[in-house]
C-alpha positions as a Python dict, from the first residue, in 0.01 Angstrom:
ca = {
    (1, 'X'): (0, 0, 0),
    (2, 'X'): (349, -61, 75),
    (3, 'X'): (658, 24, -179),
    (4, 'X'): (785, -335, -327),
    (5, 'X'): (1103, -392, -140),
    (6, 'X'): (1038, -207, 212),
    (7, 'X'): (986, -378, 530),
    (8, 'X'): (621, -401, 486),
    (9, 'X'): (638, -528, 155),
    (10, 'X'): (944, -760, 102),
    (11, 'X'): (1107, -829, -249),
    (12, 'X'): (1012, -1252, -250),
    (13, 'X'): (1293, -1476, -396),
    (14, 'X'): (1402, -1827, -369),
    (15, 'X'): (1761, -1787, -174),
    (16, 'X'): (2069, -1568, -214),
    (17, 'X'): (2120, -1629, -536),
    (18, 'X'): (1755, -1478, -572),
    (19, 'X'): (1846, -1193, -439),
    (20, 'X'): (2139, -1120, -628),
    (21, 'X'): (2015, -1214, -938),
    (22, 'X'): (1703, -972, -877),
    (23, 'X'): (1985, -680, -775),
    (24, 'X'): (2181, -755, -1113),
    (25, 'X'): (1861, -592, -1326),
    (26, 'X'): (1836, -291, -1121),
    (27, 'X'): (1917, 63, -1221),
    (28, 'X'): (1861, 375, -1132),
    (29, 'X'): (1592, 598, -1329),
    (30, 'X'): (1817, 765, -1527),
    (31, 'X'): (2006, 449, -1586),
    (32, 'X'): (2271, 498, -1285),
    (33, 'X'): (2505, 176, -1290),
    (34, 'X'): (2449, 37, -883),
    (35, 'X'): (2653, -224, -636),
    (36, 'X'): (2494, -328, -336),
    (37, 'X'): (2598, -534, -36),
    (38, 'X'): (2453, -754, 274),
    (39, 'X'): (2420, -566, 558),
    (40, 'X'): (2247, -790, 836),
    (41, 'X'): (1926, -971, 830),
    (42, 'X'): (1626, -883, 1072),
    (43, 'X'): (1278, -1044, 1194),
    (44, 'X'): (956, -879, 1016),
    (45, 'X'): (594, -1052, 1109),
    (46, 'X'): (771, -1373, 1166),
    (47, 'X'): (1019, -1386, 933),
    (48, 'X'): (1391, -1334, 868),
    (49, 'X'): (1454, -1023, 608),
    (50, 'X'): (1740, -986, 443),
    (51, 'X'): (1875, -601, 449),
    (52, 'X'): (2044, -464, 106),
    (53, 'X'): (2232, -121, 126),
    (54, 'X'): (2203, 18, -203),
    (55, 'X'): (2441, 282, -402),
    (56, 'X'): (2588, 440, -729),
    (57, 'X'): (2913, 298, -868),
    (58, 'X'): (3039, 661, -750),
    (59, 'X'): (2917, 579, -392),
    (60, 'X'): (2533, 786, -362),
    (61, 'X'): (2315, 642, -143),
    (62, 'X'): (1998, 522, -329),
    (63, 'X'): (1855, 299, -42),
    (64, 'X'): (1769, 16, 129),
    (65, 'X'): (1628, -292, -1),
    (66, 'X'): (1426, -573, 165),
    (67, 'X'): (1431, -924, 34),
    (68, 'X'): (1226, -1235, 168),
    (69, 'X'): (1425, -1509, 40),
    (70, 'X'): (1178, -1823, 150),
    (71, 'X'): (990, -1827, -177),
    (72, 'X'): (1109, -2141, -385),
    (73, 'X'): (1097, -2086, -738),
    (74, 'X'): (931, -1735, -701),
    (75, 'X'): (1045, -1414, -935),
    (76, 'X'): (915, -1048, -833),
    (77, 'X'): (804, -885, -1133),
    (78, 'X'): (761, -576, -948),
    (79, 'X'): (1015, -299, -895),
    (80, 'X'): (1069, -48, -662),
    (81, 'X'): (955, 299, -728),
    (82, 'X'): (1321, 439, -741),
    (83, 'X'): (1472, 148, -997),
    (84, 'X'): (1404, 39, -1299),
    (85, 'X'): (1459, -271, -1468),
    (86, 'X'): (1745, -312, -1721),
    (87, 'X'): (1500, -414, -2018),
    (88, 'X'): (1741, -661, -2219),
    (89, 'X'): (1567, -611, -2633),
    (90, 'X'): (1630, -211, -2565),
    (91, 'X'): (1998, -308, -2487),
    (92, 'X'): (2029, -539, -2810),
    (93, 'X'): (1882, -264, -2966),
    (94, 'X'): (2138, 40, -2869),
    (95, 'X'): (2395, -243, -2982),
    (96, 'X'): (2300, -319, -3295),
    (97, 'X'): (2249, 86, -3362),
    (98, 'X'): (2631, 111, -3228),
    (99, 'X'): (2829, -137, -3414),
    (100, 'X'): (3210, -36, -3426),
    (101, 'X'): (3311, 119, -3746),
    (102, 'X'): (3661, 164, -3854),
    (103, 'X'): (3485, 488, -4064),
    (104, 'X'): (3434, 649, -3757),
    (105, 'X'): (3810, 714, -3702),
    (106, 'X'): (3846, 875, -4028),
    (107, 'X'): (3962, 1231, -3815),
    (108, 'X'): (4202, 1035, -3650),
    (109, 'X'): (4335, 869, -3954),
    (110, 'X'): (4358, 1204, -4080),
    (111, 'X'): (4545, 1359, -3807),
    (112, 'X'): (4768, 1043, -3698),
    (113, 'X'): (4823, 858, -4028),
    (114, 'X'): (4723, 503, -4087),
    (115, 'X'): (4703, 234, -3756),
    (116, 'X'): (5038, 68, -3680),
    (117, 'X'): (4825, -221, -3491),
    (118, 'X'): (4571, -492, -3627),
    (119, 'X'): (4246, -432, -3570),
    (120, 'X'): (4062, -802, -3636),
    (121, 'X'): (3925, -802, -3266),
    (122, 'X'): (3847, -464, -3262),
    (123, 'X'): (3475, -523, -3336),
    (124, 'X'): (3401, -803, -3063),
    (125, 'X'): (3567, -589, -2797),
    (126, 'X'): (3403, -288, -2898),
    (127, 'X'): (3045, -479, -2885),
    (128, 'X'): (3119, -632, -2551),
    (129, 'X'): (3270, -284, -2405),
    (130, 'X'): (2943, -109, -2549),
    (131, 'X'): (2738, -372, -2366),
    (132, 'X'): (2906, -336, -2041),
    (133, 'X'): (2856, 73, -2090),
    (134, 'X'): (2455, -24, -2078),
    (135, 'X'): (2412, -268, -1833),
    (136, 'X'): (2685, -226, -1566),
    (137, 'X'): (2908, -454, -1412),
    (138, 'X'): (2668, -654, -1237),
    (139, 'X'): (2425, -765, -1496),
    (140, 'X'): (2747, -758, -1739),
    (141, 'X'): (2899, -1066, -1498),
    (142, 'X'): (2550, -1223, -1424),
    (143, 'X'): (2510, -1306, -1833),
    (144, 'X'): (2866, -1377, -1884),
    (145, 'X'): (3004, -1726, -1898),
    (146, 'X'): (3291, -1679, -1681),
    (147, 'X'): (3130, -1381, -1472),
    (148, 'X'): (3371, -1119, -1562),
    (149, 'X'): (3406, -860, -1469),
    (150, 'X'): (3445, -957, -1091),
    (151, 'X'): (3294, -750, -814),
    (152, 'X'): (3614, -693, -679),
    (153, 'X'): (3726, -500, -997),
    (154, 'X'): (3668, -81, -1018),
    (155, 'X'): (3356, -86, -1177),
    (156, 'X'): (3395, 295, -1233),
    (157, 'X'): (3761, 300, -1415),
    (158, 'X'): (3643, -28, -1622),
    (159, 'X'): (3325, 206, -1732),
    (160, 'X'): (3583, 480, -1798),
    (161, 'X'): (3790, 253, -2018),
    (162, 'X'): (3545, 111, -2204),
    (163, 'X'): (3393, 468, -2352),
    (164, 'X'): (3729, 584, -2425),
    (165, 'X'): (3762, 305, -2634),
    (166, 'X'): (3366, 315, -2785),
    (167, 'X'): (3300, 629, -2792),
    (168, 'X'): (3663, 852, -2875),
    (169, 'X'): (3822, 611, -3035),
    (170, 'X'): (4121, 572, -2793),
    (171, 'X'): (4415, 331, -2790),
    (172, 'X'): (4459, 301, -3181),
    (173, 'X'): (4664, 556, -3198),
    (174, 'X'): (4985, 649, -2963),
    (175, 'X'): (4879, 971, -3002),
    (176, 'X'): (4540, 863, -2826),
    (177, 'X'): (4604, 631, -2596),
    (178, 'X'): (4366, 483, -2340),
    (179, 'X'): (4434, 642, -1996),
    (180, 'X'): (4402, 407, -1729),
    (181, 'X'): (4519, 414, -1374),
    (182, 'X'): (4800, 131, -1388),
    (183, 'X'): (4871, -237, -1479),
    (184, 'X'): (4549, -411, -1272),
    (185, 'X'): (4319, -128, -1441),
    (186, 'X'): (4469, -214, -1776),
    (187, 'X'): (4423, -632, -1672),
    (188, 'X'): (4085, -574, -1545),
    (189, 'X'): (3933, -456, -1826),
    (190, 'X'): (4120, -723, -2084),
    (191, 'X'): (3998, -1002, -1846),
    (192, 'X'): (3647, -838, -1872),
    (193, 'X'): (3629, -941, -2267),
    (194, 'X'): (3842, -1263, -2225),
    (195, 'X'): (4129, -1139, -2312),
    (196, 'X'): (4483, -1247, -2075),
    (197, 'X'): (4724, -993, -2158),
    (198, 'X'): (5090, -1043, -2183),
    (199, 'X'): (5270, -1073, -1855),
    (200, 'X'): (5622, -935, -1912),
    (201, 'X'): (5412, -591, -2106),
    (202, 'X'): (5155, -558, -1836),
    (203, 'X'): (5473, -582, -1579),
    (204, 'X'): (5666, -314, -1803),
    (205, 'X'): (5357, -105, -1833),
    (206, 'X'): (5330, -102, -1412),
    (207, 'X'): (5697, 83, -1358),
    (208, 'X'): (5634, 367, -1589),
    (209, 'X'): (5542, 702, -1412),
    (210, 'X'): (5230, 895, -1448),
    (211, 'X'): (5211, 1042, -1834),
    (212, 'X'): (5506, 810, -1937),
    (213, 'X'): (5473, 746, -2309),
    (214, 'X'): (5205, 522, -2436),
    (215, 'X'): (5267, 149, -2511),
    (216, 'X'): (5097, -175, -2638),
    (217, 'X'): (4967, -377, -2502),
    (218, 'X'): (4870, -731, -2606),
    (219, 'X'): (4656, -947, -2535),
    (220, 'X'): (4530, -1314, -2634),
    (221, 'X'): (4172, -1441, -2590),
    (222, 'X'): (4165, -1704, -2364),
    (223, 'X'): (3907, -1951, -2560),
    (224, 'X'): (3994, -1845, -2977),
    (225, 'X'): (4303, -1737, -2948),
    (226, 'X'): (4265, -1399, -3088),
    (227, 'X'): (4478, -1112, -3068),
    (228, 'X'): (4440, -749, -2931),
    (229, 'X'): (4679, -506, -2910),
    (230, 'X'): (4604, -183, -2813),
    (231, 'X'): (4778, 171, -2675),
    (232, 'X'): (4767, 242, -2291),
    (233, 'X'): (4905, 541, -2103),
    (234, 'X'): (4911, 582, -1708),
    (235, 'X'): (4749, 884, -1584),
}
């Protein structure tokens, strides 16, 4: 028998939004982070296939994906050999066993002194960065209320950010900042977790040179109000 989502063996959906919704879950099988796009529909036994290139945020080839999008109010449960589902209890799981804690930058208290920022949103950013770490861009948009990050954004430098700030620690200390690529890297990633950063900062931050010296940034959440301030540096 066929492999679920070949030509012989079409992934069934109802519509577009099928089809993108059933892309969203999909990983690799070591948990590769994957975009996809359109590229052209065809006719298979009487009916009009969609054709999905699939790759790596980095750009691999994984494959091509068939989708037969006629099936109102169908779900595949099936996935292709190559893929895996993103399985949504093992991700609240890794979360809870990766809560932010302030303890875990006792080495960089040590070395740096005590943090010249406030850290009350520190936690919910951390959470939601750890989340996006897991799932990827795609699912991360597909679950979130105002479907952020975009797909226009670079999914790679937004996964870069994020385990700076998880993982080392970075942008607490000016003596660790978070290295980012520029000004839309740095907005990107804010808008990700819902936060609008200041204008007349982010517009400083974009005429510094490469390895300038760090600076805050700040940043307001669009729906409570919180703050977040934070240390970037441009590569």
């Amino acid at each position: 028998m066929a492999d679920v989502g070949s030509e012989q063996q079409p992934i069934r959906c109802a519509g577009p939004s099928g089809e993108r919704a059933y892309l969203d879950q999909l990983q690799g099988l070591n948990g590769e982070h994957l975009q996809y796009r359109r590229i052209g529909s065809m006719p298979s036994n009487g009916n009009m296939l969609d054709v999905y290139e699939v790759r790596t945020l980095s750009g691999q080839s994984v494959g091509h994906l068939y989708f037969d999008m006629y099936h109102e109010g169908y779900e595949e449960s099936a996935v292709p050999p190559q893929y895996q589902r993103i399985d949504e209890a093992s991700v609240e799981q890794q979360l809870l066993e990766q809560m932010f804690d302030f303890s875990g930058v006792g080495d960089l208290k040590a070395k740096y002194g005590e943090m010249q920022i406030p850290t009350e949103s520190h936690g919910y950013v951390s959470s939601k960065a750890s989340r996006l770490l897991l799932v990827g861009p795609n699912y991360y948009a597909s679950q979130d209320y105002f479907h952020r990050p975009s797909q226009k954004c670079n999914g790679i430098e937004l996964l870069s950010i994020s385990s700076q700030y998880t993982k080392e620690k970075a942008g607490l200390y000016a003596e660790h900042p978070l290295k980012v690529s520029g000004a839309r890297a740095v907005h990107e990633w804010l808008e990700t977790f819902h936060f609008q950063p200041d204008a007349d900062i982010l517009a400083k931050f974009d005429l510094l040179a490469s390895g300038s010296e760090p600076m805050v940034i700040t940043a307001t959440h669009v729906m409570t109000e919180q703050r977040l301030s934070l240390y970037f540096q441009r590569l």
